[in-house]
C-alpha positions in Angstrom: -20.9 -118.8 -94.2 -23.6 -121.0 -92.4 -21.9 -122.3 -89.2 -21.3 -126.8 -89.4 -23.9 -128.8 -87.1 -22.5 -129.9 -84.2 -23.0 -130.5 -81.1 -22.3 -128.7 -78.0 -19.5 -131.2 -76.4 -17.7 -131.2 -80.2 -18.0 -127.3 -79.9 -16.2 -127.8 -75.9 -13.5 -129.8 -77.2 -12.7 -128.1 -80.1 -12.6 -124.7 -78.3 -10.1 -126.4 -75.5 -7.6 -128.0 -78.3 -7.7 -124.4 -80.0 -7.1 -123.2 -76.3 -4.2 -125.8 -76.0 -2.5 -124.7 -79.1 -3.0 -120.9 -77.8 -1.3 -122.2 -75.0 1.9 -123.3 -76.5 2.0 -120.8 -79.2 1.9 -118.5 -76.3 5.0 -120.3 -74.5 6.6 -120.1 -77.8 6.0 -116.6 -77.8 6.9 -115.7 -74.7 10.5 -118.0 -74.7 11.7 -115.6 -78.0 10.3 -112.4 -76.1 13.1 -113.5 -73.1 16.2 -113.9 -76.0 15.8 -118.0 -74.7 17.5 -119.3 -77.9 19.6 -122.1 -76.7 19.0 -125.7 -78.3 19.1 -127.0 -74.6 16.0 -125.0 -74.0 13.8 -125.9 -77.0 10.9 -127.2 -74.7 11.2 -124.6 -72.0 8.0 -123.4 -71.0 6.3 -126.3 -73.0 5.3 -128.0 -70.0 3.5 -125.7 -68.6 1.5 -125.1 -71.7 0.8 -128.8 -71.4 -0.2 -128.5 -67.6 -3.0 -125.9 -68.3 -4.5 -127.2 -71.5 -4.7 -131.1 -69.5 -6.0 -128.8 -66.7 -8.3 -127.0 -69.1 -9.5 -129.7 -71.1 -8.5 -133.5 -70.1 -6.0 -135.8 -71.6 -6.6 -135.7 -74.8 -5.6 -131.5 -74.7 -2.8 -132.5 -73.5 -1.7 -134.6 -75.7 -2.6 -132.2 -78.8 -0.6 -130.0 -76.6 2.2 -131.9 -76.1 2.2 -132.9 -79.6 2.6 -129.2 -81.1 5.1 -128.7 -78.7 7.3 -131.1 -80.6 6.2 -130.2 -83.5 6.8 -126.2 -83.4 10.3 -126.8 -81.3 11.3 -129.2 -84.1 10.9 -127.0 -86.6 11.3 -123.5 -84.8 14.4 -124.9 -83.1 15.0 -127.8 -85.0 15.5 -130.2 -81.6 16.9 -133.4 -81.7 14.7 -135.9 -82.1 15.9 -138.0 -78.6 15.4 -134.9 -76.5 11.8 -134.8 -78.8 10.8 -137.9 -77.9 11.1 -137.7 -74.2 9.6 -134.9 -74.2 6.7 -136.6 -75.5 6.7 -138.4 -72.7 6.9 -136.3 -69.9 4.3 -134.2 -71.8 1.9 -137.5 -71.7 2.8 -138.0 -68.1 2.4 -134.3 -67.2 -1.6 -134.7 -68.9 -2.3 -138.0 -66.7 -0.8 -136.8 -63.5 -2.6 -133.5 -64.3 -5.9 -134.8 -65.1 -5.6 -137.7 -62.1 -5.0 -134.5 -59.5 -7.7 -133.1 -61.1 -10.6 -136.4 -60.7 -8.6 -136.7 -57.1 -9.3 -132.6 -56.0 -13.1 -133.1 -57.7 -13.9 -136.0 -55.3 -12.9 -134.7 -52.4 -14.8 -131.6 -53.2 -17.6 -133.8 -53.6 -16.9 -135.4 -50.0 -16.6 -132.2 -48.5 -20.3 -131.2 -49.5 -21.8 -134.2 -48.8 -20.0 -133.9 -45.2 -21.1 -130.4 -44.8 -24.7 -131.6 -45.9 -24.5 -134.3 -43.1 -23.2 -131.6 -40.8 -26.5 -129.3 -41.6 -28.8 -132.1 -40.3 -27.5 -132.7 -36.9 
């Protein structure tokens, strides 16, 4: 089988949205291995999953996260689709507050250095 010709940043993103779906397959997972079977706690664990693959790969992990979330506790669970569509939401908002902490921890990473340079040369 001769391997498609991409490049390397398709390769990164589609290794973190196969990551992201490891992810919540993984919560899935792990939520049955507990006995959690209640309807109220179809997305239990899912935001989590979310956290780490926005963490891992950006917003747009996320949001493939987020979005197989509903998708597998729709169908695994078969939740509502109100209770569905917020968690849509706070799945969206848990990728852009992730991925804001994220730009906000790198800068001031970058300020430290560059103080620490400054400190050096005195």
């Amino acid at each position: 089988m001769k391997t498609p010709n991409l490049a390397s940043a398709d390769w990164e993103r589609l290794r973190t949205h196969a990551l992201a779906l490891l992810f919540v397959t993984g919560a899935i997972a792990v939520k049955f291995f507990l006995g959690i079977s209640a309807d109220a706690a179809a997305f239990v664990l899912l935001g989590a999953a979310v956290a780490s693959s926005a963490a891992l790969g950006g917003l747009s992990t996320g949001v493939v996260a987020t979005l197989t979330g509903v998708v597998l506790a729709r169908t695994i669970n078969h939740a509502p689709a109100a209770p569905s569509v917020l968690f849509a939401v706070e799945g969206f908002v848990i990728s852009v507050v992730v991925v804001r902490l994220a730009a906000t921890a790198e800068d001031y990473a970058h300020e430290v250095v560059a103080v620490e340079a400054r400190l050096r040369d005195l």
